[in-house]
MMTF fields as JSON, N, C-alpha, C and O atoms, coordinates in Angstrom:
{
  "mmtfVersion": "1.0.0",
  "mmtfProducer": "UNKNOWN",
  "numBonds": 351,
  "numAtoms": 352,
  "numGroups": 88,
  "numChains": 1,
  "numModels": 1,
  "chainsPerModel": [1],
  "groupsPerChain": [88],
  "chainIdList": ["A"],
  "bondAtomList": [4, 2, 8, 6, 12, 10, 16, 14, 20, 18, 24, 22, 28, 26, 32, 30, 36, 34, 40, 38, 44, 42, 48, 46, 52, 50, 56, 54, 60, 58, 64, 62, 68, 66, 72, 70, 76, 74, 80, 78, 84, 82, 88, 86, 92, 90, 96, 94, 100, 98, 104, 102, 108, 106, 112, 110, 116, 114, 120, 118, 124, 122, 128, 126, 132, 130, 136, 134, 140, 138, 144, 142, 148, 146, 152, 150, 156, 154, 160, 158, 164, 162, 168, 166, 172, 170, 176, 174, 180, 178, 184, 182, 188, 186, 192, 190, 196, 194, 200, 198, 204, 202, 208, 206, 212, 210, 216, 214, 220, 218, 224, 222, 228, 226, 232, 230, 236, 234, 240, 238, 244, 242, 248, 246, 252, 250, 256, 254, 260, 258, 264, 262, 268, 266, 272, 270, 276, 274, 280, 278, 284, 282, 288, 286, 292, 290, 296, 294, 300, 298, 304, 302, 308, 306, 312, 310, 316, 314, 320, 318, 324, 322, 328, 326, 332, 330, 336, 334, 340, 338, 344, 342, 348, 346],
  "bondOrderList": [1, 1, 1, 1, 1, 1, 1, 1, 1, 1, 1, 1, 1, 1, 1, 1, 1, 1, 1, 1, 1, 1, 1, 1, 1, 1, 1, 1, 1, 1, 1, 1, 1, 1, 1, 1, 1, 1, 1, 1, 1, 1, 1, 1, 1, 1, 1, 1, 1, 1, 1, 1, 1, 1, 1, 1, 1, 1, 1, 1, 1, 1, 1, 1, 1, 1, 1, 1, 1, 1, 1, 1, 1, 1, 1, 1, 1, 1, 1, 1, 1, 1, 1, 1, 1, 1, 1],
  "groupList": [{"groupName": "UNK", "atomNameList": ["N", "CA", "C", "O"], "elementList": ["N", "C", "C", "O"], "formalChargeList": [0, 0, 0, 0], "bondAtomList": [1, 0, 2, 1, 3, 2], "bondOrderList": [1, 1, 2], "singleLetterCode": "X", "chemCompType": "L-PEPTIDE LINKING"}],
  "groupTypeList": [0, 0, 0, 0, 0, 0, 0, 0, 0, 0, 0, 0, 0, 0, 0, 0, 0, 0, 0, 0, 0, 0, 0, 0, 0, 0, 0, 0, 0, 0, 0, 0, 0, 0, 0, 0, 0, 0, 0, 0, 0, 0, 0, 0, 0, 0, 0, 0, 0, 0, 0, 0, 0, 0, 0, 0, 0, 0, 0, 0, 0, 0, 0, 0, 0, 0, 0, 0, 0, 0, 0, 0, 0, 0, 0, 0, 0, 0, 0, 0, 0, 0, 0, 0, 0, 0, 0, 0],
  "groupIdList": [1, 2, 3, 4, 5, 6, 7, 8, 9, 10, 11, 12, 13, 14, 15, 16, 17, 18, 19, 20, 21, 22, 23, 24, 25, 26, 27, 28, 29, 30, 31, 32, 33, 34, 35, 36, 37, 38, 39, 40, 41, 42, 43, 44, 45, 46, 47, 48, 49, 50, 51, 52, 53, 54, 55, 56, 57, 58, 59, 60, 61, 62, 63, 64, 65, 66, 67, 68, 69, 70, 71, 72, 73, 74, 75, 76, 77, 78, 79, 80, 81, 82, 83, 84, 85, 86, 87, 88],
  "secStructList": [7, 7, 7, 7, 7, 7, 7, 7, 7, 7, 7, 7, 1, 7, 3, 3, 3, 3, 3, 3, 3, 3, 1, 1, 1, 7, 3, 3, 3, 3, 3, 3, 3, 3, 3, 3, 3, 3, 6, 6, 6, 1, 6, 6, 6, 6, 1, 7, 2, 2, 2, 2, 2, 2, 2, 2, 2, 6, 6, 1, 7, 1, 1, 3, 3, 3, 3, 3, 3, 7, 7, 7, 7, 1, 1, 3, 3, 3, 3, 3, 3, 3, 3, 6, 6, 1, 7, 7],
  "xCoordList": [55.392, 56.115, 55.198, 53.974, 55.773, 54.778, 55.282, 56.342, 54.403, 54.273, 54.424, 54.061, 55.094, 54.859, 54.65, 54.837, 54.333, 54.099, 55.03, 55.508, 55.351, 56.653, 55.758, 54.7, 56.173, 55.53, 56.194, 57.327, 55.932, 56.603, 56.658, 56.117, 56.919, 56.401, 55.523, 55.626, 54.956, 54.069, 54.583, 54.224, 55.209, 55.728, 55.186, 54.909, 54.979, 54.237, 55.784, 56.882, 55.444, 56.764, 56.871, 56.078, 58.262, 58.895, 59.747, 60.694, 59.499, 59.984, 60.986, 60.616, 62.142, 63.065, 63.523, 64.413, 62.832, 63.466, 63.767, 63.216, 65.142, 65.903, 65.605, 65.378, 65.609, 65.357, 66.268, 66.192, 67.067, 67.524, 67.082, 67.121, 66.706, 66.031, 66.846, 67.385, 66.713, 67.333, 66.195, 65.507, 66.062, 64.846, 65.471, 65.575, 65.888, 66.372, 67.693, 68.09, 68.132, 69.891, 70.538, 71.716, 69.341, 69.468, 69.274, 68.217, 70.302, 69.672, 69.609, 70.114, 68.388, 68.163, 68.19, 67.996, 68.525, 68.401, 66.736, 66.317, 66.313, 64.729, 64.873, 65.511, 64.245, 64.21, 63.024, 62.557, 62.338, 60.504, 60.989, 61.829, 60.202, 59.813, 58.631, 57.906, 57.722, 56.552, 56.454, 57.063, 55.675, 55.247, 53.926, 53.051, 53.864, 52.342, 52.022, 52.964, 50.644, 49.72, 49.109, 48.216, 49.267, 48.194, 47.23, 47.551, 45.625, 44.743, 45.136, 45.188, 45.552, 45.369, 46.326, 46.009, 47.53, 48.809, 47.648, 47.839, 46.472, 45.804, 45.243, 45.085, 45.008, 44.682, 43.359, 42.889, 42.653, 41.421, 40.693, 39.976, 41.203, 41.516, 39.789, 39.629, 38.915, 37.396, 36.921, 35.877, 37.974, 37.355, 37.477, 37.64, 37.348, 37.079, 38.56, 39.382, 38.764, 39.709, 40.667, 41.79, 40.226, 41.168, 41.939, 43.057, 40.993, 41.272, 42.464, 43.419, 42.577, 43.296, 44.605, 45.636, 44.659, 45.815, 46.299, 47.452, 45.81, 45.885, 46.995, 47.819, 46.581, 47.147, 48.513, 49.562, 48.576, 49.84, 51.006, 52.211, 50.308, 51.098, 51.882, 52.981, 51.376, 51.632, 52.788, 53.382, 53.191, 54.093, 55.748, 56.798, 55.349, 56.229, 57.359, 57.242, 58.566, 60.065, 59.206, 58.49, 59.626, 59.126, 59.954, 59.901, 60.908, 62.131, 61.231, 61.596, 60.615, 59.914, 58.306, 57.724, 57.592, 56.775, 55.676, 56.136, 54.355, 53.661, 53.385, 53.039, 53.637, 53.413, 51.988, 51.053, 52.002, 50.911, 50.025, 50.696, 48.698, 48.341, 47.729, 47.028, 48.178, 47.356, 46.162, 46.142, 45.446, 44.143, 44.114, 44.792, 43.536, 43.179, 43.277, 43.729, 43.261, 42.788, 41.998, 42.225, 41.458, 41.17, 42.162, 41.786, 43.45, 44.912, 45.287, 44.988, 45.768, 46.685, 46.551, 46.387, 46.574, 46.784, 48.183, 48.795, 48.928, 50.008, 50.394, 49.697, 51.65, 51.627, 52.855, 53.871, 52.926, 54.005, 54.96, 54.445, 56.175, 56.822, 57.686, 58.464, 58.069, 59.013, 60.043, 59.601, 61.789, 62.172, 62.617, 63.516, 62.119, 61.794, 62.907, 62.506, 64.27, 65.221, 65.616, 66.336, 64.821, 64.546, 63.283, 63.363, 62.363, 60.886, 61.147, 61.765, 60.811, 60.503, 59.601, 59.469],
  "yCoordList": [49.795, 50.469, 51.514, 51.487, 52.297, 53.878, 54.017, 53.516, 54.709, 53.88, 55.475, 56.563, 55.136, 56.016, 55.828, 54.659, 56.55, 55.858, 56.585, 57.637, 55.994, 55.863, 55.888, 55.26, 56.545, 56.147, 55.398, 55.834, 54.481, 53.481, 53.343, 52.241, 53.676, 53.741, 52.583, 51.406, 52.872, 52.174, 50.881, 50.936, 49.871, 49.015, 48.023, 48.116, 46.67, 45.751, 44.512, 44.685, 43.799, 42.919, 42.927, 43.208, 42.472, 42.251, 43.711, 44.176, 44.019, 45.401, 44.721, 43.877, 45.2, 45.001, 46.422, 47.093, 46.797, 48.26, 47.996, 47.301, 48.788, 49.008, 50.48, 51.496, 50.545, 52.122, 52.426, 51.506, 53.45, 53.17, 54.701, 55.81, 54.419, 55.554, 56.252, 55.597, 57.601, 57.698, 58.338, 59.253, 57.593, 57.99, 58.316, 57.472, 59.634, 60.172, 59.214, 58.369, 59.831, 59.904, 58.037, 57.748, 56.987, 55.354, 55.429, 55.876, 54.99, 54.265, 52.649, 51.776, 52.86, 51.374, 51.441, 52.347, 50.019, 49.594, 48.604, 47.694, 49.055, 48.473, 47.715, 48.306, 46.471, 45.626, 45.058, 43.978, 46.131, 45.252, 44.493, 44.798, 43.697, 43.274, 43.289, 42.689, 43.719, 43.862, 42.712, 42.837, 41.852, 40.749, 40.72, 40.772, 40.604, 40.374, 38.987, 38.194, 38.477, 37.109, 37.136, 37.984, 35.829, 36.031, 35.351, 34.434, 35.446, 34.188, 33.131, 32.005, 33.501, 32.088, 31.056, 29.868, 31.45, 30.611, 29.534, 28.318, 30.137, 29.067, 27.792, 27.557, 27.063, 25.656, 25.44, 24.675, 26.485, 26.631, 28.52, 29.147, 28.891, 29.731, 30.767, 31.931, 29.894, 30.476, 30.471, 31.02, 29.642, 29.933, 31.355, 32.242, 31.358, 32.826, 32.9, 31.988, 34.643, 34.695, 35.093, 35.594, 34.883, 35.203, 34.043, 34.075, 32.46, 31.457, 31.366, 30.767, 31.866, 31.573, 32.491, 31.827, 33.458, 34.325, 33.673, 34.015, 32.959, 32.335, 31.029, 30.59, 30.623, 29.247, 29.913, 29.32, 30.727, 31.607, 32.011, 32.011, 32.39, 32.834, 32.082, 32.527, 30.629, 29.514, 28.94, 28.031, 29.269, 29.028, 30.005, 29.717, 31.109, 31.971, 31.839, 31.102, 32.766, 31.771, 32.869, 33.868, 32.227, 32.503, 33.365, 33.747, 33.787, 34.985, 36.281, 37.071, 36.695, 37.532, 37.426, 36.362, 38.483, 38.712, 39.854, 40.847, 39.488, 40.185, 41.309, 41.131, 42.857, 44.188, 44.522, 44.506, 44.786, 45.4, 44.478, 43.993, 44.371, 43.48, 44.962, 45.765, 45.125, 46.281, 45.534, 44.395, 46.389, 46.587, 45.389, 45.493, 44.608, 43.517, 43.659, 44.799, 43.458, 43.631, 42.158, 40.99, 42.396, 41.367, 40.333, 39.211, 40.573, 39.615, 39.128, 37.963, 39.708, 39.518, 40.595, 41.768, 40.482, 41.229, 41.274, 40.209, 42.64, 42.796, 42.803, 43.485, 42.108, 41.926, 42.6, 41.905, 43.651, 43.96, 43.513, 43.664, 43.027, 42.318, 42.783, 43.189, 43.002, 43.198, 41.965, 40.871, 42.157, 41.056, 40.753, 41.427, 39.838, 39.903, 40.081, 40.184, 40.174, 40.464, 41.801, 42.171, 42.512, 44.121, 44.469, 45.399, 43.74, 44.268, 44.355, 43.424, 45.182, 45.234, 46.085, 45.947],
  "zCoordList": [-128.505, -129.572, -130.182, -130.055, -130.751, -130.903, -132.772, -133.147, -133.687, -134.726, -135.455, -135.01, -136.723, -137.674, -138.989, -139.328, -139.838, -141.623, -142.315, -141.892, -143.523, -143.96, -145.489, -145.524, -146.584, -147.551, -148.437, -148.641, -149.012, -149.929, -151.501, -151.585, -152.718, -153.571, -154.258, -153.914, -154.908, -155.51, -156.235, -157.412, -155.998, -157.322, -156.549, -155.353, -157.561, -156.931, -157.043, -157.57, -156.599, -156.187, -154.372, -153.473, -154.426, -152.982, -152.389, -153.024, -151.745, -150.98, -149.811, -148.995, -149.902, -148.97, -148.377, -148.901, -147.253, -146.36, -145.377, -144.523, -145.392, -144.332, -143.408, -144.064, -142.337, -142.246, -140.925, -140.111, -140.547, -139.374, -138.589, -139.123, -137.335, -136.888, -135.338, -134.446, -135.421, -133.688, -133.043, -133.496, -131.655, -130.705, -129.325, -128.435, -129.211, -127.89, -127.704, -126.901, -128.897, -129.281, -129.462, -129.675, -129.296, -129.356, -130.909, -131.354, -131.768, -133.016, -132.797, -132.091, -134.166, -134.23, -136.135, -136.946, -136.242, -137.408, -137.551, -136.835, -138.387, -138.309, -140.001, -140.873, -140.253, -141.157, -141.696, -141.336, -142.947, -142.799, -144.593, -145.44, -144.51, -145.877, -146.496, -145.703, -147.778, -147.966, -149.468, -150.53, -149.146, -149.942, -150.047, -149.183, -151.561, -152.338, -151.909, -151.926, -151.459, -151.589, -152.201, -152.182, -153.51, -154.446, -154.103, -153.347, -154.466, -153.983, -154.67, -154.175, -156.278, -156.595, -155.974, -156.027, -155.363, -154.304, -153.609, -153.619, -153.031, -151.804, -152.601, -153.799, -151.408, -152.254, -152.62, -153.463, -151.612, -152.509, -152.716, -151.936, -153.924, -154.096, -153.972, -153.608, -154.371, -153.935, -152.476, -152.127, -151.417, -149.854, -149.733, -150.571, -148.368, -147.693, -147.867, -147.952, -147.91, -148.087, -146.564, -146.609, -145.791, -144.196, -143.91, -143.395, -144.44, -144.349, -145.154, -144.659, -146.334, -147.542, -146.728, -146.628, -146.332, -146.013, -144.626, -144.361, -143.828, -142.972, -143.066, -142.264, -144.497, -144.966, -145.731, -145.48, -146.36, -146.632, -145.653, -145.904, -144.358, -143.802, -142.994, -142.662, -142.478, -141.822, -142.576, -141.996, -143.674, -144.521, -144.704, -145.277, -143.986, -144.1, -142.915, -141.936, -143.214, -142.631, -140.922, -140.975, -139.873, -138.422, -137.906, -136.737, -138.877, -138.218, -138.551, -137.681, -139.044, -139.865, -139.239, -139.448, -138.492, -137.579, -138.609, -139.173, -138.671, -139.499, -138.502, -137.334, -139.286, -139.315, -139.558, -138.758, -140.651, -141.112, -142.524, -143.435, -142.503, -143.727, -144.451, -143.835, -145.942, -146.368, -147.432, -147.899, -147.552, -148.654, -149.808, -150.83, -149.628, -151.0, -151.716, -151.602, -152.85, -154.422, -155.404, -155.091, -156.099, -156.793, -156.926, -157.264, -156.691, -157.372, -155.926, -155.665, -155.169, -154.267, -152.673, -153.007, -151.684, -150.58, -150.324, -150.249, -150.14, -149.247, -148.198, -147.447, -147.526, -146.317, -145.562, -145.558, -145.017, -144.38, -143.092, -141.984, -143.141, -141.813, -141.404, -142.267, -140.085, -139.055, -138.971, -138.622, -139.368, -138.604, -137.352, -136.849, -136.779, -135.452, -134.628, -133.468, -134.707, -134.072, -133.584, -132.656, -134.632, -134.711, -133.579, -132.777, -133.658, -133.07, -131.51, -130.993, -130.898, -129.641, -128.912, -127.696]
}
């Protein structure tokens, strides 16, 4: 799959985008969701934190295929997803 960026605005919360695209006259309907992880969610919120996003994500519904992880912050990392019925 061949990739483009999309800019998103800035709000922190749950992002629900829809986007539907045509690639040599085929549309597709494409479905991401972008969800904040907070550290403090993990059970141990001072481990490493790959471990901690690791233990987050093992939790998340399996229809929904991780995209993109963006940039940390002191609070929370964002996680961008593909739903997987869409991905190919």
């Amino acid at each position: 799959m061949s990739y483009i960026a999309i800019p998103i605005p800035q709000e922190e919360g749950r992002h629900d985008i829809h986007i539907e695209v045509t690639v040599n006259n085929q549309k597709k309907n494409l479905h991401y969701k972008v969800e904040l992880f907070y550290w403090d969610d993990c059970q141990n919120p001072q481990g490493h934190r790959a471990d901690c996003l690791s233990e987050l994500l093992a939790q998340h519904d399996p229809n929904w295929k991780v995209y993109y992880i963006g940039a940390p912050n002191e609070k929370f990392v964002p996680v961008t997803f593909i739903e997987k019925k869409n991905f190919s």
